[in-house]
C-alpha positions as CSV (number, residue, x, y, z in Angstrom):
1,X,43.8,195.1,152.8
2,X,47.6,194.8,152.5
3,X,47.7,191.2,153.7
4,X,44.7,189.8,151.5
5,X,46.8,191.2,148.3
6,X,50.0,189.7,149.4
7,X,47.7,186.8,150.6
8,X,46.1,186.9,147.1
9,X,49.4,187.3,145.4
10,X,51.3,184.1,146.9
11,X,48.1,182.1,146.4
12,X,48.1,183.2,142.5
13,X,52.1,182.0,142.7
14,X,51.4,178.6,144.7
15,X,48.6,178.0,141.4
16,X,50.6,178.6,139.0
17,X,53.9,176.3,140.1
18,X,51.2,173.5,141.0
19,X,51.6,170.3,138.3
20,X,49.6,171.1,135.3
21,X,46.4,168.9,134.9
22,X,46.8,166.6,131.8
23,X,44.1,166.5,129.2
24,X,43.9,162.3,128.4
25,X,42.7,163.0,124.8
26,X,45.9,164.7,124.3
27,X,47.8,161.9,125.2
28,X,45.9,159.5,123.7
29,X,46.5,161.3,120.0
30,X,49.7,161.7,121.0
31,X,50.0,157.6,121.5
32,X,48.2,157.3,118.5
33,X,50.1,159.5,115.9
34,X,53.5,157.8,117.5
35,X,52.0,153.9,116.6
36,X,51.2,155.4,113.2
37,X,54.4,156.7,113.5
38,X,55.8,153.3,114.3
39,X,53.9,151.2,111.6
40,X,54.6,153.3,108.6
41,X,58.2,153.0,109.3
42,X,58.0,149.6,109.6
43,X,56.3,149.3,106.5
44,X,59.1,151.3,104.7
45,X,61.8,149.1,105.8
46,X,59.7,146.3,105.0
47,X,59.3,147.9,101.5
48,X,63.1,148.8,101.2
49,X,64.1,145.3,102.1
50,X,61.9,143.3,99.6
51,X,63.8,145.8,96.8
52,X,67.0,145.1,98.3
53,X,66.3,141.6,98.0
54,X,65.3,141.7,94.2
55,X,68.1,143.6,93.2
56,X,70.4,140.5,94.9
57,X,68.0,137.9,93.4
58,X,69.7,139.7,89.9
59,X,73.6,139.5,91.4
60,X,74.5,136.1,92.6
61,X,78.3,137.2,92.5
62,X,77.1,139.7,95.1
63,X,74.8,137.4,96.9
64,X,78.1,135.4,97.1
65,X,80.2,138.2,98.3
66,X,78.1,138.5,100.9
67,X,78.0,135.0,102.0
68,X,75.0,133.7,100.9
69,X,75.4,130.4,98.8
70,X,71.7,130.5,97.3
71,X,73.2,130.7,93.7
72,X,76.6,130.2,93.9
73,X,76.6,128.0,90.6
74,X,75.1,130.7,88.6
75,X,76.9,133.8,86.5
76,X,75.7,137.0,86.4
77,X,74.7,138.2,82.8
78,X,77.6,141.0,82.4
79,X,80.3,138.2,82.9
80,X,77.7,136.1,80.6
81,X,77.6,138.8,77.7
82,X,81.9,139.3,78.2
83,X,82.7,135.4,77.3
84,X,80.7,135.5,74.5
85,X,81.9,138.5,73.2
């Protein structure tokens, strides 16, 4: 009797440090909420860089500060309104 408890007891121990069995559907809404994840960020820096990019379009004293020379011939409107003033 006392060996098929201890027997019982280290079986129950072996069991339990064994590798846990993985449930697939876990994973696979795991995968699936990290590409959704993954697509709406890239959709919010897609968003935050077409803003980015109008707010330039209105500088072109900043677009030239930053080394772009798509409107280095134009003015922006504050220097614009200070001349004529």
């Amino acid at each position: 009797m006392r060996y098929s408890l201890v027997a019982l007891a280290v079986l129950g121990l072996l069991t339990a440090c064994g590798q846990p069995q993985q449930n697939n559907s876990a994973q696979n809404s795991q995968t699936t909420a990290e590409q959704t994840a993954q697509s709406e960020t890239e959709r919010l820096n897609q968003w935050f860089e077409e803003k980015y990019e109008e707010q330039l379009q209105q500088s072109p004293i900043q677009m030239t500060f930053l080394g772009r020379k798509d409107r280095n011939g134009d003015i922006d409107q504050g220097v614009k309104e200070q001349k004529s003033v």
